[in-house]
LUMZAPA-627093 format. One record per residue (C-alpha): residue in three letters; z, x, y. Coordinates in nm, 4 decimals. Example, Ala and Ser with C-alpha at 12.3 -4.5 7.8 and 13.67 -1.06 7.14 Angstrom:
2
{ALA {0.7800 1.2300 -0.4500}} {SER {0.7140 1.3670 -0.1060}} 
END
This chain:
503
{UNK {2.4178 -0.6818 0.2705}} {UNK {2.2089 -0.9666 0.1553}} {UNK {1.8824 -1.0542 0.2179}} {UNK {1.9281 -1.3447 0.4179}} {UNK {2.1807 -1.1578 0.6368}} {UNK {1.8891 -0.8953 0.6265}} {UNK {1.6070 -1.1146 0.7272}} {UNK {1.8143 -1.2359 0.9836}} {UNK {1.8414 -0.8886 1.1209}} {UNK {1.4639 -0.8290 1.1109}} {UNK {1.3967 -1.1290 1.3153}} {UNK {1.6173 -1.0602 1.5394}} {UNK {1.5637 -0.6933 1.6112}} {UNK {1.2037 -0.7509 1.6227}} {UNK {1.2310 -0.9722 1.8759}} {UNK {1.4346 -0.8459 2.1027}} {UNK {1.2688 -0.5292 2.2703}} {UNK {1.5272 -0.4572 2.5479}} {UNK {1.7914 -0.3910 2.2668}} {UNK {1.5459 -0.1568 2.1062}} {UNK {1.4005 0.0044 2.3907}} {UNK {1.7545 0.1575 2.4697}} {UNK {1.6525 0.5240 2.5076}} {UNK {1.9689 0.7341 2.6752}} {UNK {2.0544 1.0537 2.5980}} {UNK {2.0631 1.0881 2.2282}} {UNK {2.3723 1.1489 2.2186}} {UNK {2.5096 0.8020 2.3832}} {UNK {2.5234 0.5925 2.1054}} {UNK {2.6529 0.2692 2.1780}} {UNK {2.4429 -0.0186 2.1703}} {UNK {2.2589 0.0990 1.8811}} {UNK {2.3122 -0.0306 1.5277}} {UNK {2.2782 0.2754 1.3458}} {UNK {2.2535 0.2268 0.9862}} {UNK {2.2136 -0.1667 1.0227}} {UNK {1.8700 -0.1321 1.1016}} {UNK {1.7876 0.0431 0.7586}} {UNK {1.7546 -0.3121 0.6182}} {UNK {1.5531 -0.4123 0.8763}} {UNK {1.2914 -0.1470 0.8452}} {UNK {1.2314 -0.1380 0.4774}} {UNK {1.2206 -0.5539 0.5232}} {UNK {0.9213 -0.5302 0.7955}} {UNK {0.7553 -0.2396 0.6332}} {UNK {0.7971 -0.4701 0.2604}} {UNK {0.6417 -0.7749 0.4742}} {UNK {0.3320 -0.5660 0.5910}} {UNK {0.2670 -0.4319 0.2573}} {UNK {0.3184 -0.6993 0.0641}} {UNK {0.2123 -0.9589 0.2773}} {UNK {-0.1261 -0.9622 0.4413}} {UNK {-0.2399 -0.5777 0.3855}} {UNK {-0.2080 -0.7191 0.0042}} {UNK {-0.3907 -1.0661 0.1077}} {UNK {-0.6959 -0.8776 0.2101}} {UNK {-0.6625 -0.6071 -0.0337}} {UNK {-0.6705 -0.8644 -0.2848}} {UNK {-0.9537 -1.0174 -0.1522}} {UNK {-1.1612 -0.6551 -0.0345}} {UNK {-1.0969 -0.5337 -0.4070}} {UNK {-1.2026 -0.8178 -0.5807}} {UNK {-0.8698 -0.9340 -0.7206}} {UNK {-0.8530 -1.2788 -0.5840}} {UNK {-1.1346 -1.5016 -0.4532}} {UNK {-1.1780 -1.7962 -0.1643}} {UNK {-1.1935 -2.1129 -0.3317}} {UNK {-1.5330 -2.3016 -0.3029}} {UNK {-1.2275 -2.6363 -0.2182}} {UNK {-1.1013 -2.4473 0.0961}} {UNK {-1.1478 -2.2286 0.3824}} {UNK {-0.8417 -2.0049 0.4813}} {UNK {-1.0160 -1.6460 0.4095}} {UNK {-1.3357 -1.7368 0.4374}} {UNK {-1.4240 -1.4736 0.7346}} {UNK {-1.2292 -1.2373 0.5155}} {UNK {-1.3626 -1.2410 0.2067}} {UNK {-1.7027 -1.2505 0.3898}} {UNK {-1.6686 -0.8972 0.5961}} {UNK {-1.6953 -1.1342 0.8814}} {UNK {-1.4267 -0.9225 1.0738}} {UNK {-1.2571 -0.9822 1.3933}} {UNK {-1.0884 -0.7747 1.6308}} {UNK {-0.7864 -0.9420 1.5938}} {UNK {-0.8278 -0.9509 1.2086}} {UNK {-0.5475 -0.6595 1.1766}} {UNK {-0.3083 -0.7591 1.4697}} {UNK {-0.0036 -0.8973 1.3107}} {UNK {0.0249 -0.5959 1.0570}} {UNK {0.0003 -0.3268 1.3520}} {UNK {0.2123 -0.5513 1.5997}} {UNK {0.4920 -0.5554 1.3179}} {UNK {0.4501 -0.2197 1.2328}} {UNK {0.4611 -0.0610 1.5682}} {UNK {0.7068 -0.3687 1.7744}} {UNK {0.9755 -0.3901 1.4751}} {UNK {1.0034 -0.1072 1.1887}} {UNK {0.8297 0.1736 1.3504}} {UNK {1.0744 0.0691 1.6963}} {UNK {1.3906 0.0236 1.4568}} {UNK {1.2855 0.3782 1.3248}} {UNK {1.3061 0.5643 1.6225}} {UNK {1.6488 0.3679 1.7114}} {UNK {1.7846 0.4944 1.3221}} {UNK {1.6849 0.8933 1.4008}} {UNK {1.8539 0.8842 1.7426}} {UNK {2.1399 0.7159 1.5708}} {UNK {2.1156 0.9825 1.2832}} {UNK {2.0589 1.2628 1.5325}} {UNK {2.3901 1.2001 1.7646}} {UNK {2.6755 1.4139 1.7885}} {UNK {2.9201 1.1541 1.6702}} {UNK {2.6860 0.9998 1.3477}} {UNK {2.5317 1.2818 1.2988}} {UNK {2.3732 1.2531 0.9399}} {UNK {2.0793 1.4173 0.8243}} {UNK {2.0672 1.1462 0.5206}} {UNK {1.9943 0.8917 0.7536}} {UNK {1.7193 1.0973 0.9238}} {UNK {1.5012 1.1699 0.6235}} {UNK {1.5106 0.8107 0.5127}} {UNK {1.3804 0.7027 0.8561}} {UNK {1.1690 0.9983 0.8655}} {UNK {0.9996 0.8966 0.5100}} {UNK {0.9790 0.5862 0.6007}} {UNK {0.8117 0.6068 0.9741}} {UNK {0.5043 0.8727 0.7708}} {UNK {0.4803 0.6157 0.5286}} {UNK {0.4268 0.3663 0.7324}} {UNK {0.1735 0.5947 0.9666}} {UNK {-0.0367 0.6722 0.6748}} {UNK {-0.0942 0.3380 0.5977}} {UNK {-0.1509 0.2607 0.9744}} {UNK {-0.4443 0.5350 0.9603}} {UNK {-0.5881 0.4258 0.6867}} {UNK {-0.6660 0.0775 0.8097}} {UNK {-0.7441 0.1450 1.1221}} {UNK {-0.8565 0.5264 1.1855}} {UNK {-0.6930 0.6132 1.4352}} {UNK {-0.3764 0.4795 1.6305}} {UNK {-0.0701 0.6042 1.8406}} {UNK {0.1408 0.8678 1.7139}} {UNK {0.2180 1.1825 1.9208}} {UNK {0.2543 0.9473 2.2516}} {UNK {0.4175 0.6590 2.0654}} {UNK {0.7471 0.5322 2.1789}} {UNK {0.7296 0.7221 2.4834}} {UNK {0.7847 0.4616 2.7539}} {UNK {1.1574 0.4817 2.8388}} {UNK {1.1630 0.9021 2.7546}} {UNK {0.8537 0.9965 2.9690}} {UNK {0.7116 0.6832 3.1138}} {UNK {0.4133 0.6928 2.9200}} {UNK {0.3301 0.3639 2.7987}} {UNK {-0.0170 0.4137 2.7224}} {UNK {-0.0257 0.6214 2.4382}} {UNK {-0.3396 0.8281 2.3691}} {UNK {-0.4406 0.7257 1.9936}} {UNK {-0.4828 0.9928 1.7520}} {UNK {-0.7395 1.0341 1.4982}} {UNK {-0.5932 0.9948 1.1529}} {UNK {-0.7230 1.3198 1.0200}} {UNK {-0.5450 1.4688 1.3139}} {UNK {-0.2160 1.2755 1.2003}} {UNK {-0.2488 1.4099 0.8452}} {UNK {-0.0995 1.6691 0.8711}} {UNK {0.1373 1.5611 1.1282}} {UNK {0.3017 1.2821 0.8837}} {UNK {0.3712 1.6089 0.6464}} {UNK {0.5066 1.8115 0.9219}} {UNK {0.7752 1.5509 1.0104}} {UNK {0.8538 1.5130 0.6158}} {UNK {0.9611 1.8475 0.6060}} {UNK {1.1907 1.9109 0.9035}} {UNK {1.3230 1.6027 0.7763}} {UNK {1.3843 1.7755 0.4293}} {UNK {1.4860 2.1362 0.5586}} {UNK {1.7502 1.8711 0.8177}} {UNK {1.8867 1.7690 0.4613}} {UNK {1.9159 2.1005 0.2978}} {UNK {2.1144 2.2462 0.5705}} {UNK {2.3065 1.9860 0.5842}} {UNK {2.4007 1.9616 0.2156}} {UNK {2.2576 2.3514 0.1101}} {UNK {2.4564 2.3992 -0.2601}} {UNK {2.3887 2.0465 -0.3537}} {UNK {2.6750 1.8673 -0.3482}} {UNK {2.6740 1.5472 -0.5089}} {UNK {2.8766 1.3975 -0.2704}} {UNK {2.6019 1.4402 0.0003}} {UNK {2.3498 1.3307 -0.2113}} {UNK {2.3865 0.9618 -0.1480}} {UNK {2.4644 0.7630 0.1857}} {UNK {2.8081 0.6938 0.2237}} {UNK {2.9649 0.4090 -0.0129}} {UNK {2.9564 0.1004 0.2749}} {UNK {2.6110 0.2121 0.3338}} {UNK {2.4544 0.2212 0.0387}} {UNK {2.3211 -0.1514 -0.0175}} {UNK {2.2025 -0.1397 0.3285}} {UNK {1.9296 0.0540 0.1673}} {UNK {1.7187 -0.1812 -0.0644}} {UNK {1.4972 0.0263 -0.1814}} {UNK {1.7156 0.3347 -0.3639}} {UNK {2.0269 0.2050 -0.2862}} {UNK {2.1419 0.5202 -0.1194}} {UNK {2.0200 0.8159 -0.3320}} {UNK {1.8946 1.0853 -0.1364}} {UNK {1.7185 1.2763 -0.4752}} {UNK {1.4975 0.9591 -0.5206}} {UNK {1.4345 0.9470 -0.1617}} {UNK {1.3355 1.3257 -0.1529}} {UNK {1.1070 1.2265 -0.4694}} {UNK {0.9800 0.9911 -0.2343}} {UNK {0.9025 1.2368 0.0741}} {UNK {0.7323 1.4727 -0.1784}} {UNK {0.5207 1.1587 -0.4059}} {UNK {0.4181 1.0553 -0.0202}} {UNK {0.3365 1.4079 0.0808}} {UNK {0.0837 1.4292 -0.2445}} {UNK {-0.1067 1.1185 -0.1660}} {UNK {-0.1593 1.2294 0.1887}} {UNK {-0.2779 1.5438 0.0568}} {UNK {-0.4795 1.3697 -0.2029}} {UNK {-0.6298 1.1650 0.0736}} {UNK {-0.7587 1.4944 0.2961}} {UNK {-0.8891 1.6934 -0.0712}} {UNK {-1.1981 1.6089 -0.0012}} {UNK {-1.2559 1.6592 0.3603}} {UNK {-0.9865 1.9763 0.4304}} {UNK {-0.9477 2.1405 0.0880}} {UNK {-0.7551 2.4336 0.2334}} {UNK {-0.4637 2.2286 0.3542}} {UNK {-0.4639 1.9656 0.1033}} {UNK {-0.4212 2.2052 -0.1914}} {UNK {-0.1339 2.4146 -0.0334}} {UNK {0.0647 2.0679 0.0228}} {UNK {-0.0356 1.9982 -0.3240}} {UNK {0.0524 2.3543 -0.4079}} {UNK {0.4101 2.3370 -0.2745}} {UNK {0.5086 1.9923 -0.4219}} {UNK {0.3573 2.0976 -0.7528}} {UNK {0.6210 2.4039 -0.7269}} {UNK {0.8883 2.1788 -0.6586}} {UNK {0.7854 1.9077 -0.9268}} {UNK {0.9998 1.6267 -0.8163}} {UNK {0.8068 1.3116 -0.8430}} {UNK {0.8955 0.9551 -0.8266}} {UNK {1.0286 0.8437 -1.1520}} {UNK {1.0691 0.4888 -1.0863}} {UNK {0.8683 0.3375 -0.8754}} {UNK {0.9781 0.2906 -0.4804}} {UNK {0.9969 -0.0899 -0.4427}} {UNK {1.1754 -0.4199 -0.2919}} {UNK {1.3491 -0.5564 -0.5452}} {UNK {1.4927 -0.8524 -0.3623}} {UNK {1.2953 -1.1611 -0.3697}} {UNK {1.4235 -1.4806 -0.4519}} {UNK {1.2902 -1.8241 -0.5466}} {UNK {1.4511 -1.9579 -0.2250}} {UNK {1.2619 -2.0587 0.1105}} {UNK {1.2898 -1.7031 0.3653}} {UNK {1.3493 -1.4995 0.0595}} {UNK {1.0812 -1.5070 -0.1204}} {UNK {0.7575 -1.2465 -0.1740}} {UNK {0.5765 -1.1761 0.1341}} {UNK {0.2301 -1.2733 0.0089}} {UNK {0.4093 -1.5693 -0.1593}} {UNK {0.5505 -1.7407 0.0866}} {UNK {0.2810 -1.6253 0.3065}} {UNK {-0.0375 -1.8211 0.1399}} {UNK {0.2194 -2.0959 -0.0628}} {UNK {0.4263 -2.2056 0.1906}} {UNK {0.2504 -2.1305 0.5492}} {UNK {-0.0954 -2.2330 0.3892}} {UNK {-0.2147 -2.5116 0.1611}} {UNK {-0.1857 -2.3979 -0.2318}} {UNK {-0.5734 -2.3952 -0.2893}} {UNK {-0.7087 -2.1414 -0.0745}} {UNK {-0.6744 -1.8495 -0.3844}} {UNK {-0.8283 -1.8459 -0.6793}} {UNK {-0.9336 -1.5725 -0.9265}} {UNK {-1.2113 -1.3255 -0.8816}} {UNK {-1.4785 -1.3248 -1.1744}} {UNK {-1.4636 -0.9489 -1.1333}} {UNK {-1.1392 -0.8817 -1.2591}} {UNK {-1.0432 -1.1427 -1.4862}} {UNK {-1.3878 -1.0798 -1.6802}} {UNK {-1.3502 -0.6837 -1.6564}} {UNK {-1.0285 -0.7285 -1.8351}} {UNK {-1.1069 -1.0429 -2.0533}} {UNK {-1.4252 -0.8094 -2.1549}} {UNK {-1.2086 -0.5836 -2.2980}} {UNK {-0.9680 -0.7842 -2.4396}} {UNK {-0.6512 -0.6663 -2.1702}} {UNK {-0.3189 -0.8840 -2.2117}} {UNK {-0.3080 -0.7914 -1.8194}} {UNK {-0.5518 -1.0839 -1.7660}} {UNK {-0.3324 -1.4030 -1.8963}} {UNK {-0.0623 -1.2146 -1.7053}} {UNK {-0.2497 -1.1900 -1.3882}} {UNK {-0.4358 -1.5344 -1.3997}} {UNK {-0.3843 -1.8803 -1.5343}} {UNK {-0.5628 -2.2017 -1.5658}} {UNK {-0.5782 -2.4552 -1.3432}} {UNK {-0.4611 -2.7989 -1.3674}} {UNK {-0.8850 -2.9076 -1.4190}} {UNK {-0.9836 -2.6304 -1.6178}} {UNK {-1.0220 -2.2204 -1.5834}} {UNK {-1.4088 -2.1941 -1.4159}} {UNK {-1.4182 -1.8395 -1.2318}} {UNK {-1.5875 -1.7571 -0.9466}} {UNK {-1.8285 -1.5220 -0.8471}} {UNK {-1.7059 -1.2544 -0.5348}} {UNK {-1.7178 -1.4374 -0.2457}} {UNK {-1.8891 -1.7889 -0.3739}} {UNK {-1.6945 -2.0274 -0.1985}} {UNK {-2.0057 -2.2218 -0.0805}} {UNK {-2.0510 -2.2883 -0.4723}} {UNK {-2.0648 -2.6521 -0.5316}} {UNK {-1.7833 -2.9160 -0.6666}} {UNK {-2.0871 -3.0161 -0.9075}} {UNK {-2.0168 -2.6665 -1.0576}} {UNK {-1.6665 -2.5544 -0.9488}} {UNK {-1.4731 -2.9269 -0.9130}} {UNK {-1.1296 -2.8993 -0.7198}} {UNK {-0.8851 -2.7345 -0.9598}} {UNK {-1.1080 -2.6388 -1.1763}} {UNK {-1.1170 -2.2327 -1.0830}} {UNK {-0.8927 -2.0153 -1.2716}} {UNK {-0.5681 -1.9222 -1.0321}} {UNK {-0.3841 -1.6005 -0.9613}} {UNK {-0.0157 -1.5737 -1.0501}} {UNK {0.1755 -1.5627 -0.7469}} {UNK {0.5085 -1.5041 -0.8080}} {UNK {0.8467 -1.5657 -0.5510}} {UNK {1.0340 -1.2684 -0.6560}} {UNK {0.7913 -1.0407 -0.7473}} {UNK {0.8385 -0.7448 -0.5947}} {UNK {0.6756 -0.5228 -0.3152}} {UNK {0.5722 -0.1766 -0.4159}} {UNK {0.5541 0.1008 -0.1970}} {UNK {0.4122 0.3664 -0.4205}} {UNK {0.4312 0.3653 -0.8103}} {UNK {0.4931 0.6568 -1.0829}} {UNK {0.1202 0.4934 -1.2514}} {UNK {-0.0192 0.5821 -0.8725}} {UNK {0.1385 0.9486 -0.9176}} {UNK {0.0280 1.0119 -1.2675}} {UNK {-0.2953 0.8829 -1.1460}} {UNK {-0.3264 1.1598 -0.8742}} {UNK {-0.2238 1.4256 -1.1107}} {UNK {-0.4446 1.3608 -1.3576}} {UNK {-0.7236 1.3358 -1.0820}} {UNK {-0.5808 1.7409 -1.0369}} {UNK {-0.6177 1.8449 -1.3700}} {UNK {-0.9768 1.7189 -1.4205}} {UNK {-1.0697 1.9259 -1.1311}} {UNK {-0.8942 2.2283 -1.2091}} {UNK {-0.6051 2.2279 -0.9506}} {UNK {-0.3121 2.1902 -1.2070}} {UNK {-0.3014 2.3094 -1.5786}} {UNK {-0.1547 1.9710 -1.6802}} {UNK {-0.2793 1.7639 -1.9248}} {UNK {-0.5149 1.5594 -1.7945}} {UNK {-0.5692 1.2547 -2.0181}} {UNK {-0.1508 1.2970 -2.0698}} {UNK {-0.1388 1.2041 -1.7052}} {UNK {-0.4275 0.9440 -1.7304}} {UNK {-0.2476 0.7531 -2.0461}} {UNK {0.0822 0.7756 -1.8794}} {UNK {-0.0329 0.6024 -1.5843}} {UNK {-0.2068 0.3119 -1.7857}} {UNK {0.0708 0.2838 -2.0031}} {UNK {0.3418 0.2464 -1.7100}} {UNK {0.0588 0.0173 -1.5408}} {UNK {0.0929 -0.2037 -1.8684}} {UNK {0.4887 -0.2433 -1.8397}} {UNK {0.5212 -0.2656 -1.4826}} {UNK {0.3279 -0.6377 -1.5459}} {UNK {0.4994 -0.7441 -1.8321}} {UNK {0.2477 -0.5324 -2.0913}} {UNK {0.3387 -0.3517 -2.3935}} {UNK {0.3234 0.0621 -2.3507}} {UNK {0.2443 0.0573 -2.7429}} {UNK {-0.0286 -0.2024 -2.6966}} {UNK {-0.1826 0.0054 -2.4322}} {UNK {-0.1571 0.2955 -2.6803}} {UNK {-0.2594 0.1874 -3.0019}} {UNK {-0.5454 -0.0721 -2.8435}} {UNK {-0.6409 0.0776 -2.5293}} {UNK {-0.6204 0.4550 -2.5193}} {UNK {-0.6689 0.5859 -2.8602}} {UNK {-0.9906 0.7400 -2.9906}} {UNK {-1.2569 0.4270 -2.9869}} {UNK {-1.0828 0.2098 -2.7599}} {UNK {-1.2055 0.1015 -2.4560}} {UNK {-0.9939 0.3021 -2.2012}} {UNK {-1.0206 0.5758 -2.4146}} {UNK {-1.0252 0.9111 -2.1781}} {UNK {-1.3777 1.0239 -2.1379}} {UNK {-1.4907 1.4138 -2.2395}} {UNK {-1.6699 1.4979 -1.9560}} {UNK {-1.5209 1.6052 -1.5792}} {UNK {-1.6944 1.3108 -1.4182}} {UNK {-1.6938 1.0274 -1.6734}} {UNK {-1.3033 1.0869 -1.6526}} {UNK {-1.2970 1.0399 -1.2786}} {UNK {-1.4279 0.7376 -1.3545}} {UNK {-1.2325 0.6240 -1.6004}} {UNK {-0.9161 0.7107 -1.3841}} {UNK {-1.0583 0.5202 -1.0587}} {UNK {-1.1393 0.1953 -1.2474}} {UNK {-0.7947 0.1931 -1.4406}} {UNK {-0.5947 0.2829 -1.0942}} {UNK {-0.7889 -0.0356 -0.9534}} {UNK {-0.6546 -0.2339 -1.2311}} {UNK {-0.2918 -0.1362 -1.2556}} {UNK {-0.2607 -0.1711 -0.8624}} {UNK {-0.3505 -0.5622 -0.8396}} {UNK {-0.0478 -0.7529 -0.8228}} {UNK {0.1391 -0.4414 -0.6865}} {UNK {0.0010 -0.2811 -0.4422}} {UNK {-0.3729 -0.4386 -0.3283}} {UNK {-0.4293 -0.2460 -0.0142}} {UNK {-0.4093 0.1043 -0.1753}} {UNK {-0.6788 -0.0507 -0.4754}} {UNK {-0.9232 -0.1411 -0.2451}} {UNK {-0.7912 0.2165 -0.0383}} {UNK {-0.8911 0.4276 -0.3773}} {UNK {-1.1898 0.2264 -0.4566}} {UNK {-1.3326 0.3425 -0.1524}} {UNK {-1.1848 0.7149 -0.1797}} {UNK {-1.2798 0.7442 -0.5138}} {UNK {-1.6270 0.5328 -0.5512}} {UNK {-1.4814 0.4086 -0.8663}} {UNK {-1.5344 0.1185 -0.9673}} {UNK {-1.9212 0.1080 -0.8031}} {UNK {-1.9882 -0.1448 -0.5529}} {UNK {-2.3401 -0.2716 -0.6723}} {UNK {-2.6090 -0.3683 -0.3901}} {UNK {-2.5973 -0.6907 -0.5113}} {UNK {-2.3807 -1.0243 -0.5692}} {UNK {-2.5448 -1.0762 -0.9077}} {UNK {-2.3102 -1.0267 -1.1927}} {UNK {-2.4389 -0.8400 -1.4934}} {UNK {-2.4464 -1.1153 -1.7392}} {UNK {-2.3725 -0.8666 -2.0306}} {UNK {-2.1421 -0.6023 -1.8704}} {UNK {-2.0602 -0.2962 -2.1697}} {UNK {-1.7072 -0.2760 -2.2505}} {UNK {-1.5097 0.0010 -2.1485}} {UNK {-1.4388 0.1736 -1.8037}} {UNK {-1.8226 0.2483 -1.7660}} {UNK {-1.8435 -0.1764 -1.7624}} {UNK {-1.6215 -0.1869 -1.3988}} {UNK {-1.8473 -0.2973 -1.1388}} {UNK {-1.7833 -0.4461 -0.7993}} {UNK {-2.0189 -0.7001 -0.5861}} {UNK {-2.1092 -0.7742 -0.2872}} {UNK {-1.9754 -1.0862 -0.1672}} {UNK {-2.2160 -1.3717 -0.1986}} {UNK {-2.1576 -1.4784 0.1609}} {UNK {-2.1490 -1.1078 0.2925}} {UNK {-2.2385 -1.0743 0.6632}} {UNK {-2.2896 -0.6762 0.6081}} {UNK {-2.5803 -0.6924 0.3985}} {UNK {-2.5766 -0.4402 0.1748}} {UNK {-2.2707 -0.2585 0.2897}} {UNK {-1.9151 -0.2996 0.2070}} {UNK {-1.5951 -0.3202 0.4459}} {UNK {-1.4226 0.0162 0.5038}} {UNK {-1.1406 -0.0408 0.7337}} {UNK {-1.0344 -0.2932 1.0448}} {UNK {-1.1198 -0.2672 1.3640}} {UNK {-0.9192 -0.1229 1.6153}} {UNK {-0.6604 -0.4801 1.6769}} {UNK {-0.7397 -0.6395 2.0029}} {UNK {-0.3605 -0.7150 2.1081}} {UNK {-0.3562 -0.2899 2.1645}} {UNK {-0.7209 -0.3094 2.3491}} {UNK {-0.5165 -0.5573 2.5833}} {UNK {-0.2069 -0.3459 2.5965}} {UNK {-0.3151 -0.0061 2.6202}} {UNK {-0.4652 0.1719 2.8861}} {UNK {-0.5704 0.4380 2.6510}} {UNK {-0.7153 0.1812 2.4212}} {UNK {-1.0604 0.4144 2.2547}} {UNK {-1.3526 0.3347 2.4364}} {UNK {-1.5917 0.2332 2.1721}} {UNK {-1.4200 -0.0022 1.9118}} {UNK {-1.5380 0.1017 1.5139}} {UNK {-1.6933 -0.0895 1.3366}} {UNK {-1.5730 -0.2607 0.9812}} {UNK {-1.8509 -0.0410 0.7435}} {UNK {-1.7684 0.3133 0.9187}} {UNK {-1.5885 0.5381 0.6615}} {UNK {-1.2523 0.6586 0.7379}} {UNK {-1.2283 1.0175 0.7395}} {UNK {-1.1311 1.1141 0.3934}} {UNK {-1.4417 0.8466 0.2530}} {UNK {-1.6674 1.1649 0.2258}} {UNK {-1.8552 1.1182 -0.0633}} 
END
C-alpha cells in the first residue's frame, strides 16, 4: 500500500465517526475494513509521536529553542501551559488510531477473520499508545473507553495511569497467549501476516517475532516506569521478560517519509510547511553539551544559519537582534524523511543497563550502557568505532563511571542525548524519571561547564512562568472537559509529578 493511499485512509477514517462507531455483534463483520486500517493506525500513532509530542519534547528537553525572530512556541517553551495545549495529540489518539484499533480487534476477533496476528498487533499498538497517553496527561479513559455504542456509556470515568499500568500489560499478554494458541509449535508460516497483508503493516512489515519483541520491549519500559513507585510488580514483569529475553533488535519505526508535500516527517511538515521556517532554532544546552565534548552528533544535529551560528540560551527568545540578528542562531536539522521512532534497541539497552547497576539483572552493566551509546551514534549517521575508541574507552568523556550512582548518571544524560532527533517526548519523559541530566534553579549557564557526563545540566527557561519549577506533564485537554461528563473535577496542574516521578 503506499503512503499516499495510506494517508488517504487516515484522513478519511478519522473523520468519519459513523463508519467507525459500527459496533454489532462481533461477529457481523461487514462494513469494517479489517486489516486496511493497520495503515491507518500506525500512520496516526507515527503523526502523534513524531509530530507535536516531539515539538514540545524538543522544546521541554532542551533540544531546540524559540527563536528571539519569532513567536510560534513561545507559551511552550515558557511553561506557560494551556488547557488546550495537549488537545490535538489526545483528540487523534482517542477519535482516529485508538477508534481504528478497536474496529481491527473486532475484525481480528470474528468468526470469519478470525486471526490472532492481527489482534496482538492492534493490541501492542492500542498499550503503546495508552502509555504514552498516561504519561502526558496522568490520567485518561481506558476501562470505559469506546463504550458508547456497546453499553451506552459515553462518559467514560478516567483512570489514573498508575491504575492503567498494569492494565496495558494485562492486555499484552492475552494478546500473546491469543497468538500462541493460535500458532503453539511455531510454525513459520503463522509467524507473519498473510502475503497481501504484509505491507499494510509499515512498521515490521508483517513479522509477528519482531512484533512480539515489541509487546515484551513495551512491557519493560512500562515496568521500568512503575520500579520506583510499585517495586513488587515492576520486577516480576521485568522478571518474566528477562526469562524470555526477546528484545527489540532493530528499532520499531516509520520508515516511510518522503521529500514530497503529505508525505513527509510529521514534525517536518508540521513546523516547515504549516508554520514560517524561523520559529526553531538550536538550544545552547545541547549543542554546547556535545560541542564540549567534542560529539560528531552535534554538526549532525545542528547547522549554521545563513547569518552565522549564535546559540541561544533555554528559552531567550526576548534576546535582542543587537545580539541574536535574524538568521544568525544556529538551526536544527529537520529532515523530510527522517523517520518516526517508536521505541529504540539504544532505549532498551539503556533500561537494562539501568537493571544491572541496581542489582536486578547479572548483565553487564557498562556492556549495556556502551551498546546503547554506540547504536545511539549510528542511528544519526555516527560511527560505532568513533563512539568506542573516543567516547567510551578508559579517559574519555562518556567513559562508564565506577560507582552505582555516578553510572545512573552517566546513563540518564547519554539516553537524553541519543533520543533527540528520535524520539523527544520520551527524553524529556526520562529526564524527569530519572533526574538526569539536573535541571538547575537557574537560567544562567555555567560559563565553564566540565567535560564529561557530570558537565549535563539543564535550565530553566529564561522566560519561565513557573519560577523555579519545571513542567511535568499537560493538563488534562479541554476538548474532553467539554465532552465528558466524567471529566476529573480538579484539573492538574503543569509542575505536579506523574506518578512514577518519585524521587
Amino acid at each position: 500500500m503506499s503512503l499516499t493511499i495510506a494517508l488517504s485512509l487516515s484522513v478519511l477514517f478519522s473523520g468519519c465517526d459513523s463508519y467507525l462507531d459500527v459496533n454489532d455483534d462481533p461477529d457481523a463483520i461487514q462494513n469494517n475494513p479489517g486489516v486496511f486500517l493497520l495503515p491507518s493506525i500506525e500512520i496516526s500513532i507515527g503523526s502523534v509521536i513524531g509530530g507535536t509530542f516531539a515539538l514540545h519534547g524538543s522544546l521541554w528537553a532542551q533540544y531546540y529553542n524559540q527563536n528571539n525572530t519569532a513567536n510560534q512556541y513561545r507559551t511552550i517553551i515558557d511553561m506557560d501551559m494551556r488547557a488546550n495545549d495537549g488537545d490535538n495529540m489526545w483528540v487523534e489518539m482517542y477519535s482516529s488510531a485508538l477508534s481504528d484499533v478497536q474496529k481491527l480487534k473486532e475484525y481480528s476477533l470474528a468468526t470469519e477473520t478470525y486471526d490472532p496476528r492481527l489482534y496482538l498487533i492492534a493490541t501492542v499498538l492500542e498499550s503503546y499508545a495508552f502509555q504514552i497517553i498516561f504519561d502526558a496527561f496522568g490520567q485518561a479513559p481506558y476501562r470505559q473507553a469506546f463504550q458508547g455504542e456497546h453499553g451506552n456509556n459515553y462518559n467514560p470515568v478516567f483512570d489514573d495511569g498508575e491504575e492503567g499500568y498494569p492494565l496495558l500489560v494485562e492486555a499484552i499478554d492475552e494478546a500473546l497467549e491469543r497468538y500462541y494458541e493460535f500458532n503453539p509449535d511455531g510454525n513459520s508460516a503463522l509467524a507473519v501476516l498473510p502475503e497481501d497483508d504484509r505491507d499494510k503493516d509499515f512498521i515490521f512489515n508483517g513479522d509477528i517475532t519482531s512484533w512480539i519483541a515489541f509487546a515484551n520491549s513495551v512491557k519493560l519500559k512500562i515496568a521500568m516506569r512503575s520500579l520506583d513507585v510499585d517495586a513488587a510488580w515492576a520486577e516480576g514483569i521485568i522478571a518474566a521478560v528477562e526469562a524470555e529475553g526477546n528484545y527489540l533488535t532493530t528499532d520499531a519505526m516509520l520508515d516511510i517519509f518522503q521529500a514530497e508535500v503529505n508525505k513527509e516527517n510529521p514534525l517536518f511538515a508540521q513546523d516547515q510547511n504549516l508554520n514560517t521556517t524561523i520559529n526553531l532554532v538550536a538550544n545552547r544546552t545541547l549543542s554546547e553539551f556535545l560541542s564540549n565534548n567534542g560529539d560528531p552528533r552535534e554538526p549532525l544535529t545542528y547547522k549554521a544559519n545563513t547569518a552565522g551560528n549564535n546559540l541561544l540560551d533555554h528559552g531567550d527568545h526576548r534576546a535582542t537582534t543587537a545580539t541574536n540578528p535574524p538568521n544568525s542562531n544556529r538551526m536544527p536539522i529537520l529532515d523530510a524523511t527522517r523517520p518516526v521512532y517508536l521505541l529504540t534497541t539504544s532505549e532498551i539497552d539503556f533500561f537494562r543497563a539501568e537493571l544491572a547497576v541496581k542489582g536486578l539483572i547479572t548483565d553487564d552493566a557498562q556492556a549495556l550502557y556502551d551498546a546503547a551509546v554506540k547504536s545511539a551514534f549510528t542511528r544519526v549517521g555516527a560511527s560505532a568505532a568513533t563512539a568506542e575508541s573516543n567516547f567510551l574507552a578508559a579517559g574519555m568523556p562518556y567513559e562508564f563511571s565506577s560507582t552505582a550512582g555516578d553510572q545512573l548518571r552517566d546513563i540518564g544524560v547519554q539516553k537524553w542525548v541519543a533520543l533527540a532527533n528520535v524520539n523527544p517526548f520520551e527524553g524529556f519523559l526520562e529526564v524527569n524519571r530519572l533526574d538526569f541530566p539536573q535541571i538547575a534553579e537557574t537560567s544562567t549557564y555555567d560559563p565553564n561547564p566540565p567535560q564529561g557526563n557530570v558537565g549535563a545540566v539543564l535550565y530553566l527557561p529564561k522566560n519561565t512562568v513557573l519560577g523555579t519549577n519545571y513542567i511535568r506533564r499537560y493538563l488534562l485537554p479541554e476538548s474532553e472537559s467539554v465532552a465528558n461528563a466524567n471529566f476529573p473535577d480538579a484539573q492538574t496542574l503543569a509542575t505536579q509529578k506523574l506518578w512514577w516521578d518519585v524521587n
